[in-house]
N, C-alpha and C positions, 0 to 999 in steps of 0.2 A: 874958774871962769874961762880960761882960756883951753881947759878938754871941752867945754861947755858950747864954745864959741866954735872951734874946732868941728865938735859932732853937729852944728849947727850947720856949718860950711857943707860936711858931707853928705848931709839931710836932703838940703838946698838942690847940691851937684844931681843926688840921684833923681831926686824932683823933676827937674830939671831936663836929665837925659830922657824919662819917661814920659815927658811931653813932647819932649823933640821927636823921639820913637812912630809916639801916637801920634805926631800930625804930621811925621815922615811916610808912616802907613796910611793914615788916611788918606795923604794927599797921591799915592800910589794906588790905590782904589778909586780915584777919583778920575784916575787918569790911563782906566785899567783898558780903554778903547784906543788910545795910542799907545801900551805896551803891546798892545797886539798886533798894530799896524807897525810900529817897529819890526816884529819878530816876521811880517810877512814879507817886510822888505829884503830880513836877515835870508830866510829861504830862497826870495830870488836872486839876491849876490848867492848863493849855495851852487842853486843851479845852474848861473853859469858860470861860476869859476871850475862847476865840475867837468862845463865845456871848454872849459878858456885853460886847465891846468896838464890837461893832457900836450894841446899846442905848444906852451910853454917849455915842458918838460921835454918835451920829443922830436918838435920840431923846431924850439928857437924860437916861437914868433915873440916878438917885443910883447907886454904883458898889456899893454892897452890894446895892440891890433888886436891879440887874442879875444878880450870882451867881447873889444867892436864886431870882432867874427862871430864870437856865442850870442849876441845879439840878434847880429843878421841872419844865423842859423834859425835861433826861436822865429825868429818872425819868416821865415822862409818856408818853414816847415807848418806853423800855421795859417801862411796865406797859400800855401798849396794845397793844404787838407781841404779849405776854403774853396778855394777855385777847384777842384776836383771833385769835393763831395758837398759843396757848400750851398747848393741850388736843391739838389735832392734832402738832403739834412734841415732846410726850410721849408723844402713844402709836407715833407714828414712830421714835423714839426707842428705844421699847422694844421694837416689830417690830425694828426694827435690830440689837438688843442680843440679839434672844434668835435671829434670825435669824443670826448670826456663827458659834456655833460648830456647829450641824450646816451650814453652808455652808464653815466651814471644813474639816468631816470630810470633804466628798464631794470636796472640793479637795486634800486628801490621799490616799484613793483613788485619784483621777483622778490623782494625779503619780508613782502607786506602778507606773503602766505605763509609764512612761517609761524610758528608756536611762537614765537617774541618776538612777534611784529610792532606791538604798541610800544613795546621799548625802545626796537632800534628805530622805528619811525619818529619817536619823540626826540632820539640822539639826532637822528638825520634832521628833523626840523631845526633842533637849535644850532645846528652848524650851519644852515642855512641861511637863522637868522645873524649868525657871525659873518656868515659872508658877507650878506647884504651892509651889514657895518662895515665890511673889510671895503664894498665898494662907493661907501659916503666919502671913506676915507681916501678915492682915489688920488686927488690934486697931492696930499703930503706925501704919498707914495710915491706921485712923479716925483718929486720935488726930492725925495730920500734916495731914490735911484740915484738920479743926480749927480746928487753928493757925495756916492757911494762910487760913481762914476769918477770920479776928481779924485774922491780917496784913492779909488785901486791907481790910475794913473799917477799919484804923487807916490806911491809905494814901489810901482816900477821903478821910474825916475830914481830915486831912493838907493834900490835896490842895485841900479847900476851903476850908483856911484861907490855902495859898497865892494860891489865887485871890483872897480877900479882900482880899490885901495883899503883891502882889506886889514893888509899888517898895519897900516896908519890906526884902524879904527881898534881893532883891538889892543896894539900900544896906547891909544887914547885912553881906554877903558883900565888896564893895565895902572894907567897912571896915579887911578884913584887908590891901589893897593900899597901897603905897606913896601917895603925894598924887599927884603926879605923872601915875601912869600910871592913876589911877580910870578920869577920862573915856573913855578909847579902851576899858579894861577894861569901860563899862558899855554903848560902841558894841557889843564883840561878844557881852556879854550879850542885849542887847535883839536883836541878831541872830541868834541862836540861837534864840532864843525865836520871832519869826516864821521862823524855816527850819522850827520845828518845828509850826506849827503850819499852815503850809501843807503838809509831807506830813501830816501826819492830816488833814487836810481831802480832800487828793488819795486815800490810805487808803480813807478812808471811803467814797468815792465806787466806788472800784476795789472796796472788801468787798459792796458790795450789789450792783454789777453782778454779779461775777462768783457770788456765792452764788445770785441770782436766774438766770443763767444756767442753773448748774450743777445747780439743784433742777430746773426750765422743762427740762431736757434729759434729766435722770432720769425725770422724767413718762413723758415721751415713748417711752424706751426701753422704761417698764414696770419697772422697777428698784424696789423696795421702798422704801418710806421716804423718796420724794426731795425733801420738807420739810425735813427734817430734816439727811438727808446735805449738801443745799443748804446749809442754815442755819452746818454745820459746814464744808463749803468756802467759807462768806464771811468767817466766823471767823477760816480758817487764814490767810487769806491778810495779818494783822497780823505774821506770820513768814515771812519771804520761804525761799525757797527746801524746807525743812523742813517749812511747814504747808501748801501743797500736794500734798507727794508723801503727805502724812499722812494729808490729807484725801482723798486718792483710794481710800487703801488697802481700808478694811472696804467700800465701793461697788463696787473691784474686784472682793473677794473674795463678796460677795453676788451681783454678776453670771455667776460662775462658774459657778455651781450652774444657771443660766438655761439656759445653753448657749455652745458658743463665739462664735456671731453674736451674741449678747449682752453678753459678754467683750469683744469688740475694738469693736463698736460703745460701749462705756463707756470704755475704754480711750482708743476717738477720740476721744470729749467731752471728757476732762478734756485729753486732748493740744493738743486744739484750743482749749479755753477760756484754759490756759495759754501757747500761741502768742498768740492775740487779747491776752490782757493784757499781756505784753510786749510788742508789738508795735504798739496800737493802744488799750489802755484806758488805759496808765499815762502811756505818750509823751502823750495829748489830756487826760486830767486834772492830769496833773501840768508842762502849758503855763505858762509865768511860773510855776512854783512851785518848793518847794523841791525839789530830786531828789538821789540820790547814786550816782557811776560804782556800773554793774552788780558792775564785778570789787572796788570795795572795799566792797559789801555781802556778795559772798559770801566775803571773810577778814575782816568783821565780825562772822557766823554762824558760823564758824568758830573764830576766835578768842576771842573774848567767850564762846561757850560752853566751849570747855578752861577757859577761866579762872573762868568765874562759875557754871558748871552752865545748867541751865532757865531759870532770869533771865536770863541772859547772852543765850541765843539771843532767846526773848523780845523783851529790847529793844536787841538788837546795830542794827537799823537807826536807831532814833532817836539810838541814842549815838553811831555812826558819823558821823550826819550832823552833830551837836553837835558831836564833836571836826574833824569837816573843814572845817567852818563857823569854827570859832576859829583853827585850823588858816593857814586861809587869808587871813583879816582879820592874825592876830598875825605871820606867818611871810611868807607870799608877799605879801601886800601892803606890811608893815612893816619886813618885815627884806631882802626879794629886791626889793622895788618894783615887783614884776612888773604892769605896766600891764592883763594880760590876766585877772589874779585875779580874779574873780567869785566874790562870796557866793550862797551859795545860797537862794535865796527873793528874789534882789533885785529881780527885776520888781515884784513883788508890793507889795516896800518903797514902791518908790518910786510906785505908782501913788495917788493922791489920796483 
């Protein structure tokens, strides 16, 4: 009676933890919009302690003035971009916007002579009539902006508190671990953390090239608005795969209306600026830094967003490389031994 009573107990326990588990995950799916907005605040303490760590280190400044400096730096350098190009980058902006849909109209025309015209004129109708739903729904769209407004603002905020005191938070996190396994646990934190902020640095670098390319090549064609369009293919390229087919789209569809040499010579550019970046921007920027295999970014872009929506895609590559980074430190080097595991960003670590 008492093995009876006993495996009864154990029964119970496992029971037990399996439900804890399952409404520990559920309620972690539940709440899968603020693990994201977490991880966007983790990125902005990233990028400016990646400004605030150099000062630190080099010149001494006390580790709050430092923020407060990478602070004032971001916003210095965006209300200059602003005041410099921010008047032309508007009214480009709105050629662009108001140039779409009659370049879209002639672009429908022009496909209604084609051999499969009743097809794509029926796919063009029903996104039409999506539209026309997308515009009943205008008021919740303000209303979602909003709040999306507030969100990004609270992530900042967030964000610069993390920076002010980052050892606090991930000691905090730290806390929740056994004794034992802190130390190694706070090796692949602090490794995470430079994987991450060597690709935005590498990012960053690859966003202005290729925006500067891609406006510099729109000029050239004659292409409307190619400030602007530029500005938004340096944008896109924080979303791999997804924010440049994006960012080509309304530049394609404006060039349309040009004429076909116009078309395919737009067409080339972005073909060509997105070979160059693969090929030659990302491989030389992203030398000793963090990077992550091409093929598990694109079922990190894929996956992350089934699961999390527009955040998900968003920041599928920074999570990606976070989980492959831990990934690697906890599993292939700890558990496999594998001699040839490499972290990602470790040139970078280890240089002086």
């Amino acid at each position: 009676m008492e093995a009876l009573n006993g495996s009864t107990r154990s029964i119970l326990k496992l029971a037990v933890a399996f439900v804890a588990v399952y409404l520990i995950a559920l309620g972690a799916m539940k709440l899968a919009s603020l693990w994201m907005l977490v991880f966007g605040a983790v990125l902005v303490a990233v990028i400016l302690r990646g400004i605030a760590d150099p000062l630190v280190n080099r010149l001494r400044f006390p580790d709050g003035l430092a923020v407060a400096v990478a602070v004032l730096a971001v916003v210095a350098v965006i209300g200059g971009i602003g005041t410099l190009f921010g008047h032309r980058i508007s009214a480009q902006a709105s050629q662009v916007s108001l140039a779409l849909p009659g370049a879209w109209s002639v672009l429908q025309t022009r496909l209604a002579a084609s051999p499969f015209a009743s097809e794509i004129i029926g796919q063009l109708k029903a996104l039409g009539s999506e539209a026309g739903r997308a515009l009943a729904l205008a008021p919740r769209i303000a209303l979602d902006l909003a709040a999306g407004l507030t969100t990004l603002i609270l992530v900042l905020v967030a964000g610069v508190f993390l920076a002010l005191h980052p050892a606090q938070v991930r000691d905090g996190v730290l806390a929740l671990a056994p004794l034992p396994a802190r130390p190694r646990l706070r090796e692949v934190l602090n490794a995470c953390g430079h994987a991450l902020k060597g690709w935005l640095r590498a990012q960053l670098v690859s966003m202005v090239l290729v925006g500067s390319i891609v406006g510099g090549g729109l000029a050239l064609v004659g292409v409307p608005g190619p400030l602007a369009l530029g500005l938004f293919a340096g944008l896109a390229q924080f979303v791999p795969i997804v924010g440049p087919i994006a960012s080509a789209f309304p530049a394609l569809v404006i060039a349309a209306i040009a004429g076909l040499d116009t078309f395919l010579v737009t067409l080339a550019l972005y073909v060509g600026v997105s070979q160059l970046e693969a090929n030659l921007i990302t491989p030389l920027v992203q030398r000793n830094l963090a990077s992550l295999p091409v093929v598990l970014g694109i079922f990190a872009v894929v996956g992350l967003g089934l699961l999390f929506g527009p955040l998900g895609v968003l920041f599928a590559t920074p999570l990606a490389l976070t989980a492959y980074t831990a990934i690697t430190m906890l599993y292939r080097q700890d558990v496999l031994k594998d001699p040839d595991a490499r972290v990602p960003g470790q040139g970078e670590q280890d240089r002086p």
